[in-house]
SENU-670343 format. One record per residue: residue number from 1; x, y, z of N, C-alpha, C in turn. Coordinates in steps of 0.1 Angstrom, whole numbers, plus 5000, padded with zeros to 4 digits. Example, Ala and Ser with C-alpha at 12.3 -4.5 7.8 and 13.67 -1.06 7.14 Angstrom:
BEGIN
- 1/5132/4943/5078/5123/4955/5078/5132/4967/5078
- 2/5128/4978/5071/5137/4989/5071/5129/5000/5079
This chain:
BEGIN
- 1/1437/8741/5138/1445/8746/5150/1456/8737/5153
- 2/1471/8743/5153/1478/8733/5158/1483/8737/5173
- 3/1487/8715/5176/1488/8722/5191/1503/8720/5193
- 4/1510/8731/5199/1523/8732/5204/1526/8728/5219
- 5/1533/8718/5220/1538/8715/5235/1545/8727/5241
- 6/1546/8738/5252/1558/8745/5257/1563/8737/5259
- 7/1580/8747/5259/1589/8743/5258/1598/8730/5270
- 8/1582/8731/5280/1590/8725/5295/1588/8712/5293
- 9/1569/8712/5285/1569/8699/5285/1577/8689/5271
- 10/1581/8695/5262/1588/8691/5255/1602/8686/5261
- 11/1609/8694/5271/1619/8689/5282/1617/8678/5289
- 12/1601/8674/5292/1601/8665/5300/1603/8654/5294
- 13/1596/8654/5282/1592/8642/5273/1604/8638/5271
- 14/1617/8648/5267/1629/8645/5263/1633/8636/5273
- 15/1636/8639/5284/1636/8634/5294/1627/8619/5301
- 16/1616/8619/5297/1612/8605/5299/1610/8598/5291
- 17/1612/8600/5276/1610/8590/5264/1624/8582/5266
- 18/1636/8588/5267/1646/8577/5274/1645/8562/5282
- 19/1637/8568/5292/1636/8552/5295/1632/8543/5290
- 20/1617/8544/5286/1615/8535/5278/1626/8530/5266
- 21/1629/8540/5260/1640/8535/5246/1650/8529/5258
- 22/1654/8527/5272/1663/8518/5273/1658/8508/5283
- 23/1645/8503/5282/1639/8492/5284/1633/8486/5276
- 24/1632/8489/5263/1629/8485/5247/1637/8480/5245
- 25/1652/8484/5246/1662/8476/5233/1666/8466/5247
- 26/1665/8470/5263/1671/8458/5268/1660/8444/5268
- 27/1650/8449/5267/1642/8438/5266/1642/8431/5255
- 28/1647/8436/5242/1650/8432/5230/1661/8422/5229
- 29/1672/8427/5237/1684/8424/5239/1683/8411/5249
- 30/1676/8409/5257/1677/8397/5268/1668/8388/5257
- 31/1658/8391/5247/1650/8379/5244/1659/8374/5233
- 32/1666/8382/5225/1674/8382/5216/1686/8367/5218
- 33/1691/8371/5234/1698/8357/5239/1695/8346/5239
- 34/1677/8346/5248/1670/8336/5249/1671/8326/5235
- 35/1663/8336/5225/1660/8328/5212/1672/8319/5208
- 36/1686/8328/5208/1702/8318/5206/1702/8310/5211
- 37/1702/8311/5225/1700/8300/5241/1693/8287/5234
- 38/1680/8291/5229/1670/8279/5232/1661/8275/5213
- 39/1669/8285/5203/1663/8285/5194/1649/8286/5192
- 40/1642/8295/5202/1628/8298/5205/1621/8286/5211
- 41/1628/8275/5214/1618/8267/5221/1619/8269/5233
- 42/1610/8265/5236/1600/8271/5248/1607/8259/5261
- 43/1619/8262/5270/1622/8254/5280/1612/8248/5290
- 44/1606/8257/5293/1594/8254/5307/1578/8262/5302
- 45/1573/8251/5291/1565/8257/5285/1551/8259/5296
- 46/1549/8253/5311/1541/8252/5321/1539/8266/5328
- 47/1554/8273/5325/1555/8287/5331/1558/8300/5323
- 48/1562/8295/5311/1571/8305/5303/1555/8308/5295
- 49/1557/8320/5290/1553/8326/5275/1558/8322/5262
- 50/1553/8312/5253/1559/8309/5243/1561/8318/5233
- 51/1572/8325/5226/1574/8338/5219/1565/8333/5209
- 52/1559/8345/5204/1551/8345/5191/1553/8359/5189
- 53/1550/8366/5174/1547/8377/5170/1538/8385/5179
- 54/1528/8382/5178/1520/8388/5185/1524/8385/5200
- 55/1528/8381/5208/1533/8380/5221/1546/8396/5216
- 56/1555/8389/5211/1563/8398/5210/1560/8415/5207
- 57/1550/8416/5197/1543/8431/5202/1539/8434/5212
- 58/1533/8426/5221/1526/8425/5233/1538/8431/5245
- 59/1547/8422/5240/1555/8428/5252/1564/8442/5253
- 60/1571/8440/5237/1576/8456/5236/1567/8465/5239
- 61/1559/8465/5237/1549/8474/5244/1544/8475/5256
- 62/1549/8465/5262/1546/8466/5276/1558/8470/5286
- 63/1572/8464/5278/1585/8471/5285/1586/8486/5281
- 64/1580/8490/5271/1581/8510/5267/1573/8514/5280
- 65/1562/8509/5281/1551/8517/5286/1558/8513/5303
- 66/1563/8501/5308/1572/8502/5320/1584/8514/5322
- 67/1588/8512/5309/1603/8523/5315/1591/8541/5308
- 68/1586/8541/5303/1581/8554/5303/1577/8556/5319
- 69/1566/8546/5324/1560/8550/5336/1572/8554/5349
- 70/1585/8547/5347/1596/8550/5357/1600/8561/5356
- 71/1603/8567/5340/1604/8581/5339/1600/8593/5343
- 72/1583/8591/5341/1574/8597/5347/1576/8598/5364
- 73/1581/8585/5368/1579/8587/5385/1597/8598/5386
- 74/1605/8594/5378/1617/8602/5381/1615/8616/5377
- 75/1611/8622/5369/1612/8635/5367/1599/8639/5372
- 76/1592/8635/5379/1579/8642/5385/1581/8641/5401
- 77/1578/8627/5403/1577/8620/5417/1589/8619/5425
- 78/1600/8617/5423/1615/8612/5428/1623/8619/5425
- 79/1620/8632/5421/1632/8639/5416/1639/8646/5430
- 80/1635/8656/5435/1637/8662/5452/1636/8643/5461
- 81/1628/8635/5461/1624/8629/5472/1634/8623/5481
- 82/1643/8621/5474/1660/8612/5479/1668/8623/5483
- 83/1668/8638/5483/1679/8646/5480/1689/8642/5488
- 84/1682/8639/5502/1697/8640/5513/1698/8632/5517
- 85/1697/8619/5508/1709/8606/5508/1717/8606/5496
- 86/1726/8595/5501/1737/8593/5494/1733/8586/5480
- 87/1743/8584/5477/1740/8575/5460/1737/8562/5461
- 88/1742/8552/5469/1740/8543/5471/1726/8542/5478
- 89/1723/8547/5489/1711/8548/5498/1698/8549/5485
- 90/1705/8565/5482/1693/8563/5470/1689/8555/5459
- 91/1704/8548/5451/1700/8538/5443/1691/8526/5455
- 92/1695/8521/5458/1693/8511/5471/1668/8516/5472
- 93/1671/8523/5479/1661/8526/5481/1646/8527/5469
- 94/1653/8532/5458/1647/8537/5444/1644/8520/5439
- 95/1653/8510/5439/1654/8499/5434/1647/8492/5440
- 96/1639/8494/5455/1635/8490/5464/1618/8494/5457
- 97/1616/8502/5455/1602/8510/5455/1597/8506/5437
- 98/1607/8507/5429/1604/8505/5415/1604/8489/5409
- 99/1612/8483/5419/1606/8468/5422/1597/8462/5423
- 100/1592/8468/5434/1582/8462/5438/1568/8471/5431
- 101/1565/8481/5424/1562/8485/5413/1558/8478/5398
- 102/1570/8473/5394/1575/8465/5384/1565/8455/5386
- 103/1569/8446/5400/1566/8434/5402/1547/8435/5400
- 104/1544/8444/5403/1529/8449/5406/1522/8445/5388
- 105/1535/8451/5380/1524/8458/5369/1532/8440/5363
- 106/1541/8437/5362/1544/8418/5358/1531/8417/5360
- 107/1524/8416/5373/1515/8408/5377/1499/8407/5372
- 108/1504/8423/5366/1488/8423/5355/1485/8419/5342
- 109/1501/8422/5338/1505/8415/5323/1507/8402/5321
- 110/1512/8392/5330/1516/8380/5327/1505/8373/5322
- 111/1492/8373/5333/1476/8371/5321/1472/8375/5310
- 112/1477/8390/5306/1473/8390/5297/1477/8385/5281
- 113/1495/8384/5286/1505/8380/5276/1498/8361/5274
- 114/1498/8357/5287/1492/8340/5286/1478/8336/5279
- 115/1471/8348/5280/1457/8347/5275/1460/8345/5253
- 116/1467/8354/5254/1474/8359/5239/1479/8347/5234
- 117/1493/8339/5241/1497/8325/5236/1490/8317/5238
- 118/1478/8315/5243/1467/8306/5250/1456/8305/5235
- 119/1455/8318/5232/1445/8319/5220/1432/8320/5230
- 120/1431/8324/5241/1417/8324/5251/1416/8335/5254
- 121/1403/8337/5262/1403/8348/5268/1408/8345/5283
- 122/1412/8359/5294/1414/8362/5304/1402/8350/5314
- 123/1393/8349/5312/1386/8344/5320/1388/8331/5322
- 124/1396/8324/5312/1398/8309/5312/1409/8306/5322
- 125/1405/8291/5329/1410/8288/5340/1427/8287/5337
- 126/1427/8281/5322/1442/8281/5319/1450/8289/5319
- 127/1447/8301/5319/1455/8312/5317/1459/8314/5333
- 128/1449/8315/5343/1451/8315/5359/1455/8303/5365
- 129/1454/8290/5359/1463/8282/5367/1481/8281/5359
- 130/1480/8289/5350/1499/8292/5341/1503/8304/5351
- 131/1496/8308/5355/1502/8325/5362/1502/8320/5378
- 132/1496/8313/5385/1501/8311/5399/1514/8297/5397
- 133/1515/8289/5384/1524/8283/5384/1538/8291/5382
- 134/1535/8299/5376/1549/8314/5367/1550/8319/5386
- 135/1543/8322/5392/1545/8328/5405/1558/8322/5416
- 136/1558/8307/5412/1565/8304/5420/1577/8291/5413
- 137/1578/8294/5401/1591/8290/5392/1599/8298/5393
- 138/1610/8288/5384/1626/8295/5381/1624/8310/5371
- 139/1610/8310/5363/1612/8319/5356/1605/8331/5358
- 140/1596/8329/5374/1596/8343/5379/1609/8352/5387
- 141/1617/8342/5392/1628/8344/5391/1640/8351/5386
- 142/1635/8346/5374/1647/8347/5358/1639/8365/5358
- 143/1626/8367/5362/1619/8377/5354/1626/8391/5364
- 144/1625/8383/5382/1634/8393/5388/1641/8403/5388
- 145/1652/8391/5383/1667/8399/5378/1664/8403/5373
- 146/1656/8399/5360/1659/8410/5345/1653/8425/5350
- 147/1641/8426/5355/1637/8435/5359/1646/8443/5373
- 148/1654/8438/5379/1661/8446/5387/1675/8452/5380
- 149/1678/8445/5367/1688/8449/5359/1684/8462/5350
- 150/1667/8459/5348/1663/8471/5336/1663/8484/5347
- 151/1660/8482/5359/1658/8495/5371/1674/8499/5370
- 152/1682/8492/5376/1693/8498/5380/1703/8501/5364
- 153/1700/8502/5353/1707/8508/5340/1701/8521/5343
- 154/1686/8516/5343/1680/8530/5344/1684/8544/5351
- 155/1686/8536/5364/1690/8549/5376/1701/8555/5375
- 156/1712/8542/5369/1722/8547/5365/1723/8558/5352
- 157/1717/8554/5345/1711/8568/5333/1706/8583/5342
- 158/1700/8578/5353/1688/8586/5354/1701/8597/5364
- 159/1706/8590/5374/1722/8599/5380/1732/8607/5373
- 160/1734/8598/5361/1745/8609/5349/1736/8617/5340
- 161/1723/8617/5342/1716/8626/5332/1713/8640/5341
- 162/1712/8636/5359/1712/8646/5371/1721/8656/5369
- 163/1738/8648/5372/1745/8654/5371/1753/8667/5362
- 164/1750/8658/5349/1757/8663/5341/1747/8672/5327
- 165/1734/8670/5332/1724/8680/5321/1721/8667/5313
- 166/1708/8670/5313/1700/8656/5301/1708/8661/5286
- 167/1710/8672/5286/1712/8678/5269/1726/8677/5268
- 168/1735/8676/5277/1750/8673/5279/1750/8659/5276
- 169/1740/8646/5284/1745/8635/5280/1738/8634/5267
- 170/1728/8633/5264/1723/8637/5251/1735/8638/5243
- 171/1740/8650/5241/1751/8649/5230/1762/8640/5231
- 172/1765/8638/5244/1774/8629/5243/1773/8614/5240
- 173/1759/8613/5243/1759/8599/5235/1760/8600/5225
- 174/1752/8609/5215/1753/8610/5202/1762/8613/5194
- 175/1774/8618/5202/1785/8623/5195/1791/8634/5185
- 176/1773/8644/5191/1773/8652/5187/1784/8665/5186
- 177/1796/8663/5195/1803/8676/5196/1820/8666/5197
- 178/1815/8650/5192/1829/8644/5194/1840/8648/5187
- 179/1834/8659/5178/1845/8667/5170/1840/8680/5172
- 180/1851/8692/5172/1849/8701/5174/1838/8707/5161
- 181/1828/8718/5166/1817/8722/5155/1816/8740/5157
- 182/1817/8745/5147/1816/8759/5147/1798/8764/5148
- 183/1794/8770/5158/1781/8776/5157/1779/8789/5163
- 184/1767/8794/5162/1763/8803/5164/1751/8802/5177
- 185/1757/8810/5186/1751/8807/5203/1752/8827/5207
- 186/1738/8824/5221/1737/8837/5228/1742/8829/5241
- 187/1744/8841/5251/1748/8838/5258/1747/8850/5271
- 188/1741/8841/5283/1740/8850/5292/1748/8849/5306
- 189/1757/8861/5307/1763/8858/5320/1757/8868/5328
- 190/1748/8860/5344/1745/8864/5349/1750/8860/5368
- 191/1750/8875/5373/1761/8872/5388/1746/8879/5401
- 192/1750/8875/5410/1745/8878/5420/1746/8889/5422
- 193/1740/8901/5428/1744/8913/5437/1746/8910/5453
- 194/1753/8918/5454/1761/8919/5473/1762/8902/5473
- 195/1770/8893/5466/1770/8881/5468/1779/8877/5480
- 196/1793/8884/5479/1803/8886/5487/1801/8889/5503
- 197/1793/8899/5504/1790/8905/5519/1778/8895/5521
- 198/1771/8890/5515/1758/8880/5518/1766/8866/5524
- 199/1776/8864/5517/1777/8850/5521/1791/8851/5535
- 200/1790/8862/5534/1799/8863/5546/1793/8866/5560
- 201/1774/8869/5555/1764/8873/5571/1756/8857/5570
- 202/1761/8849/5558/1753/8837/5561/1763/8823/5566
- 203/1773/8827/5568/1777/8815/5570/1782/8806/5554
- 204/1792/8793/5555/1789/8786/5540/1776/8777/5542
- 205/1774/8770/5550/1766/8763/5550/1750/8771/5546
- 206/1743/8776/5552/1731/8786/5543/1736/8792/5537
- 207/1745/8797/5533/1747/8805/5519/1746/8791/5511
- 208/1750/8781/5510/1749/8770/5499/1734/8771/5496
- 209/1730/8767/5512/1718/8763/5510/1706/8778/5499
- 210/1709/8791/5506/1703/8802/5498/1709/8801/5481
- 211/1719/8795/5481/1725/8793/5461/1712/8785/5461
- 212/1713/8771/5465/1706/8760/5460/1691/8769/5458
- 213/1682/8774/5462/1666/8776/5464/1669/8789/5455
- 214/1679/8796/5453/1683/8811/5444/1678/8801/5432
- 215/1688/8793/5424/1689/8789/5415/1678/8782/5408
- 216/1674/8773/5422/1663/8763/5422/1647/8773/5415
- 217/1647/8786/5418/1639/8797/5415/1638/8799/5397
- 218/1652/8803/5398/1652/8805/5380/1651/8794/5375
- 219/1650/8781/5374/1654/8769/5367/1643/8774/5357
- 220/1625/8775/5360/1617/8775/5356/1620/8782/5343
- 221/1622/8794/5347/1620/8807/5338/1628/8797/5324
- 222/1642/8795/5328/1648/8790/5319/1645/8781/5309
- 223/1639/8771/5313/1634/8758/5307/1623/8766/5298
- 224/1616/8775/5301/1603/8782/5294/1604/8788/5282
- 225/1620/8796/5286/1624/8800/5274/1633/8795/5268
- 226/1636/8781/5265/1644/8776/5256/1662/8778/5263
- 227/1662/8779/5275/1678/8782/5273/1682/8769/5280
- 228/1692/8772/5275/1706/8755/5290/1716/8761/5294
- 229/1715/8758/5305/1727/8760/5318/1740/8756/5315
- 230/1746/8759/5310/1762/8761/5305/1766/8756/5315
- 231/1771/8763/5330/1777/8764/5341/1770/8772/5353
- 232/1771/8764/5360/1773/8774/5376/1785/8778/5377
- 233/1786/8793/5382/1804/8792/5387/1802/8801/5399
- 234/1801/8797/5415/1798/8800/5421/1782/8807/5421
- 235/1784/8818/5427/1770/8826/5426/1768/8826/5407
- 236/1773/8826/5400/1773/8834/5391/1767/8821/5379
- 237/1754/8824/5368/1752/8814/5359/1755/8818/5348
- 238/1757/8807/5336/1762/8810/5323/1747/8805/5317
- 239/1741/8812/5310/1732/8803/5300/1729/8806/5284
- 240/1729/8795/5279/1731/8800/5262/1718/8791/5260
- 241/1720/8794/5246/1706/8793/5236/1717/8791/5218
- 242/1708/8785/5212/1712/8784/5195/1706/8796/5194
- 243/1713/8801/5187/1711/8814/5184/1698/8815/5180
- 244/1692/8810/5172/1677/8809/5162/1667/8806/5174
- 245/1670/8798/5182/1664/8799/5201/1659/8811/5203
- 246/1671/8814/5209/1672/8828/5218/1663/8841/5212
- 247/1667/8841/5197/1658/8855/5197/1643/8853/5191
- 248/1640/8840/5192/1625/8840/5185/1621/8849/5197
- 249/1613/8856/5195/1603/8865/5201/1611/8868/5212
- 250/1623/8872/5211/1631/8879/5221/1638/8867/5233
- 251/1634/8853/5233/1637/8849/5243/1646/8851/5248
- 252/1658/8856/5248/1669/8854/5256/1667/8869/5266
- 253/1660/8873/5261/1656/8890/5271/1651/8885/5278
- 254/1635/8881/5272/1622/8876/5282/1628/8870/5288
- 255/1636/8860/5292/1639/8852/5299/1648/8859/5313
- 256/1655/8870/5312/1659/8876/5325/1648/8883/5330
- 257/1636/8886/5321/1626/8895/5333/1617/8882/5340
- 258/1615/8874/5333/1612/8855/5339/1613/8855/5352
- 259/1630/8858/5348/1635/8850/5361/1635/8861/5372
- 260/1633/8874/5369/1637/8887/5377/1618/8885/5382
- 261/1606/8883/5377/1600/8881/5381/1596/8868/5391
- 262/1599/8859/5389/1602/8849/5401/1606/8852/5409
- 263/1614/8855/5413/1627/8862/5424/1619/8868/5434
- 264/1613/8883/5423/1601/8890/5433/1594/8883/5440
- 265/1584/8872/5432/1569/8866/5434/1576/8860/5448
- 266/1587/8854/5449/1596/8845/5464/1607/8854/5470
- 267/1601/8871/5470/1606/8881/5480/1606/8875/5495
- 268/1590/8873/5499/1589/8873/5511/1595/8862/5517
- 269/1596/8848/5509/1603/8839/5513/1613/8840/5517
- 270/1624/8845/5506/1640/8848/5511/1640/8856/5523
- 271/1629/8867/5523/1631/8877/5533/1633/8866/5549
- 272/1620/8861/5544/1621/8854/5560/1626/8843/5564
- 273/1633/8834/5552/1641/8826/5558/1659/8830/5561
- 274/1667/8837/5549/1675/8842/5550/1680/8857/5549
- 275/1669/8866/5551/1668/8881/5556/1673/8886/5548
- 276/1670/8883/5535/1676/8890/5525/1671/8886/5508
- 277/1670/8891/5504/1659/8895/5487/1673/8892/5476
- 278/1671/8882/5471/1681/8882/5459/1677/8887/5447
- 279/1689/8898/5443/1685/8902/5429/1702/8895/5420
- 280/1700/8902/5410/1710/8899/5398/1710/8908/5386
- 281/1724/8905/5379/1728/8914/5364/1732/8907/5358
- 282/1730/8908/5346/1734/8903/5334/1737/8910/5324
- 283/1748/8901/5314/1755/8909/5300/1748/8896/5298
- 284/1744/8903/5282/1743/8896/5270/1747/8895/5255
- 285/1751/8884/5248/1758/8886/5236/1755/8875/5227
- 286/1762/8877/5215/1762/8864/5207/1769/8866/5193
- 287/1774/8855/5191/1786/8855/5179/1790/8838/5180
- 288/1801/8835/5175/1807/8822/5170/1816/8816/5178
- 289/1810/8804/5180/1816/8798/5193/1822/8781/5186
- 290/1833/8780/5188/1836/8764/5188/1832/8755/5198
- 291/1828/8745/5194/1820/8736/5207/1822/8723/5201
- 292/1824/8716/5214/1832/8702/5218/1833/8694/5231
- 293/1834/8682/5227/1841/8676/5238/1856/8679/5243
- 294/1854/8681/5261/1867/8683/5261/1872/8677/5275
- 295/1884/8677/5279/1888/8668/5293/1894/8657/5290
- 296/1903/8647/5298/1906/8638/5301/1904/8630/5310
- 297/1901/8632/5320/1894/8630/5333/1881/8626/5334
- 298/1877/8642/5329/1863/8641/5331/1857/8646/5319
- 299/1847/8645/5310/1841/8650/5299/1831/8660/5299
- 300/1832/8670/5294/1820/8679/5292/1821/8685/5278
- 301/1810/8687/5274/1810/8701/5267/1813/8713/5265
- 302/1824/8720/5259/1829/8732/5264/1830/8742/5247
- 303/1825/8756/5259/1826/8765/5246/1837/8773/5245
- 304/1841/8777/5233/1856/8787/5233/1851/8794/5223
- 305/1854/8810/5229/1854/8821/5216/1852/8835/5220
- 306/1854/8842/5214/1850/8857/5221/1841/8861/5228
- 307/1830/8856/5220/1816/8860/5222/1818/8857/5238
- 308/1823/8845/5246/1823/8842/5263/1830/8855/5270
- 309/1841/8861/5260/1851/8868/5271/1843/8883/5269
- 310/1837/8885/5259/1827/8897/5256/1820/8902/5269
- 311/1807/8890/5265/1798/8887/5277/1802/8888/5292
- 312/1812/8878/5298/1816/8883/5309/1819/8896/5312
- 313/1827/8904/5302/1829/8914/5307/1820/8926/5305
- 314/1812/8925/5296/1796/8930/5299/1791/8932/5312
- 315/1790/8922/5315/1785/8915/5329/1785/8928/5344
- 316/1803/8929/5338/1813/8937/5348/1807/8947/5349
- 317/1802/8953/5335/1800/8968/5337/1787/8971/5342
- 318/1773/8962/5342/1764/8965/5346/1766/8972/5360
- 319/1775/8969/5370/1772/8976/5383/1780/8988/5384
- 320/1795/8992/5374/1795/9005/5374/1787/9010/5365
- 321/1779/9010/5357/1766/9020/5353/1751/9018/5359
- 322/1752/9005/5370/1741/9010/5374/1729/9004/5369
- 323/1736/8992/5360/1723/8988/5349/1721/8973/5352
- 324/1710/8967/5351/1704/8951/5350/1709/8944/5340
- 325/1708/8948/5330/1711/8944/5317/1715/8946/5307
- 326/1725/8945/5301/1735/8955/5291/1740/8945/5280
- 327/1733/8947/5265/1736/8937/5256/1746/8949/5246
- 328/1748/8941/5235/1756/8945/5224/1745/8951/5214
- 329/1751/8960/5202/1745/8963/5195/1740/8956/5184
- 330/1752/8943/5185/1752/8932/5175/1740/8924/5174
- 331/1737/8922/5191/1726/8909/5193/1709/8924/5195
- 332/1709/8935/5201/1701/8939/5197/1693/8943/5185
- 333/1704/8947/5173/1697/8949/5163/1687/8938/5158
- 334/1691/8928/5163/1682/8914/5159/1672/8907/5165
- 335/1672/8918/5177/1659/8918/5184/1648/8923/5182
- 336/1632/8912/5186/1622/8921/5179/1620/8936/5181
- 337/1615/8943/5167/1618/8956/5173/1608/8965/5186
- 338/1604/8955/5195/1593/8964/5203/1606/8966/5212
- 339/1614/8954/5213/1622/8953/5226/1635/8966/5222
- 340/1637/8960/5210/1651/8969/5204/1646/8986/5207
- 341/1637/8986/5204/1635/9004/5209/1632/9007/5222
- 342/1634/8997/5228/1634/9001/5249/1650/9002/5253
- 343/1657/8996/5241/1673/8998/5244/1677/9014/5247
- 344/1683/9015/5254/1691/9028/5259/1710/9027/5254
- 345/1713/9030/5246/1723/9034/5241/1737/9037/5256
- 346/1745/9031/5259/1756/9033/5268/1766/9043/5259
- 347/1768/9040/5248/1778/9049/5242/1788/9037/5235
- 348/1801/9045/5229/1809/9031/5229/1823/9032/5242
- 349/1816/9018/5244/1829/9018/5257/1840/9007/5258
- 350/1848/9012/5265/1860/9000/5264/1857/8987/5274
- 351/1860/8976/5264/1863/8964/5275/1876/8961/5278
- 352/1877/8952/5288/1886/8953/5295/1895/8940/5286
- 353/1908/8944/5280/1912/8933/5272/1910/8933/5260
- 354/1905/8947/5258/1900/8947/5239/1900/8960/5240
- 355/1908/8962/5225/1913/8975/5222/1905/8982/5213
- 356/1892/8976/5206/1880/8985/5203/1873/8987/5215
- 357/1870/8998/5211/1856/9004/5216/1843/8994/5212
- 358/1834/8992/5216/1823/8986/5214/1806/8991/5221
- 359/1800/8995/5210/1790/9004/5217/1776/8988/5223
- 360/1774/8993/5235/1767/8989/5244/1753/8996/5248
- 361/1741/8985/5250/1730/8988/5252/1726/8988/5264
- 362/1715/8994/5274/1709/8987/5286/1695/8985/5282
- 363/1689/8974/5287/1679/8969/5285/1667/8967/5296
- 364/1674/8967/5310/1669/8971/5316/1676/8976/5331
């Protein structure tokens, strides 16, 4: 029997194996100094850890299993907990709590690291009179910083991975799109109904706040089914998939009834906090997109190609026909066929900006 992670917790992992990999190489990196510094001799051998092999496994594995467990508290524990402070506040505060965390779990390893250079066991008095002398030297000190340096890379990782999509910085570190790449992408543009008259009986301020908890709703569906968030653009989301994504077992369909079922299951919510039930429509498509870095300013990932101006205008026509969901004949033929024979045939119709005709499906 093999076992498959879903798709979310594979997201997560993506998401917290990072830290560790960047409290591995800084830890690597600060001992790396030391050794130049001191040519591995041991300055304050009364308080320090003398490097050895086996010390040195000891500890990479104890800075992974540190920056994993941070990750774990950020994408589980800390993720909402800070929302409505500032960046500073939150760094500030976060640095405050994972500190003194840090300083907790130093305090269970430094025995065991001294037991290791000791060649003793834990129980020996040497090992406990090295650790209350390390408690109040230069080099619990020294261990401080380093550890207030590994937290704050971290958060700072952990803020530009918020902002900008883990799979955005992701490529961009890798340099994945640092040259333009031809591929093959679906793509879903999906808009709010009565968005306009809604956010004119809510005010901006709860209308933001009804986007935020709208959106906050679908995330799930999304992540389930393999898609990423292109863009917000107002009410309105963009989400794509690699093409070979999207239609394994239909996902890029399943995923608007996902999300159309969420929505429902948090009817009564919306009803009663802002008096009103959000639905939505979407076009769907897929074809060849160039994808890259792009900006001066600011950097993102950006796509260019028909297949976007298609889709949007897809989008358009669901509310003059009346329909949820209206794909091409291109991307349904290649859908499985339970789904492909629930398609309803539109006919071939004009888009706006294109001088074929293009025949169109509803889906739902």
């Amino acid at each position: 029997m093999i076992f498959r992670l879903s798709p979310k917790s594979r997201r997560n992992l993506s998401r917290i194996i990072p830290y560790g990999v960047i409290w591995l190489f800084l830890g690597w990196f600060i001992l790396t100094l030391e050794f130049l510094a001191t040519g591995n001799e041991n300055q304050r051998p009364e308080t320090e850890i003398t490097l050895s092999f086996g010390v040195l496994v000891f500890a990479s594995l104890a800075v992974f299993i540190a920056g994993l467990l941070m990750g774990v508290l950020e994408v589980f524990v800390f993720k909402n907990l800070f929302r409505s402070k500032g960046l500073g506040a939150k760094i500030a505060l976060k640095m405050g709590i994972y500190l003194l965390f840090m300083l907790i779990l130093n305090a269970l390893t430094f025995p065991l690291a001294a037991s290791l250079e000791l060649g003793t066991t834990l129980t020996d008095e040497k090992v406990w009179e090295k650790f209350w002398r390390y408690l109040g030297s230069v080099t619990f000190w020294s261990t401080l910083i380093s550890l207030s340096f590994h937290i704050l890379l971290s958060l700072i990782y952990s803020g530009f991975s918020d902002h900008l999509g883990h799979g955005v910085l992701l490529n961009l570190f890798t340099g994945r799109y640092h040259r333009p790449l031809g591929e093959s992408r679906i793509f879903m543009f999906l808009d709010m109904q009565s968005s306009t008259s809604l956010a004119e009986k809510l005010g901006h301020q709860r209308y933001f706040d009804f986007l935020s908890s709208y959106y906050n709703e679908l995330s799930d569906a999304i992540v389930e089914h393999e898609g990423s968030v292109y863009q917000y653009i107002g009410d309105e989301i963009v989400i794509t998939w690699e093409t070979e994504k999207g239609l394994r077992n239909g996902q890029c369909v399943a995923c608007f009834f996902a999300m159309r079922k969420q929505l429902e299951s948090k009817a009564r919510y919306f009803q009663e906090v802002y008096g009103v039930i959000p639905a939505f429509r979407a076009g769907l498509h897929c074809g060849q997109v160039t994808t890259g870095e792009i900006g001066a300013l600011k950097k993102e990932i950006f796509f260019t190609g028909d297949v976007l101006n298609v889709t949007s205008r897809i989008q358009k026509l669901c509310k003059i026909y009346g329909k949820e969901l209206i794909t091409t004949q291109v991307l349904k033929d290649q859908l499985p066929q339970a789904m492909a024979d629930q398609a309803q045939s539109l006919g071939d119709l004009e888009l706006e900006g294109r001088a074929e005709k293009i025949e169109l499906f509803s889906l739902a």
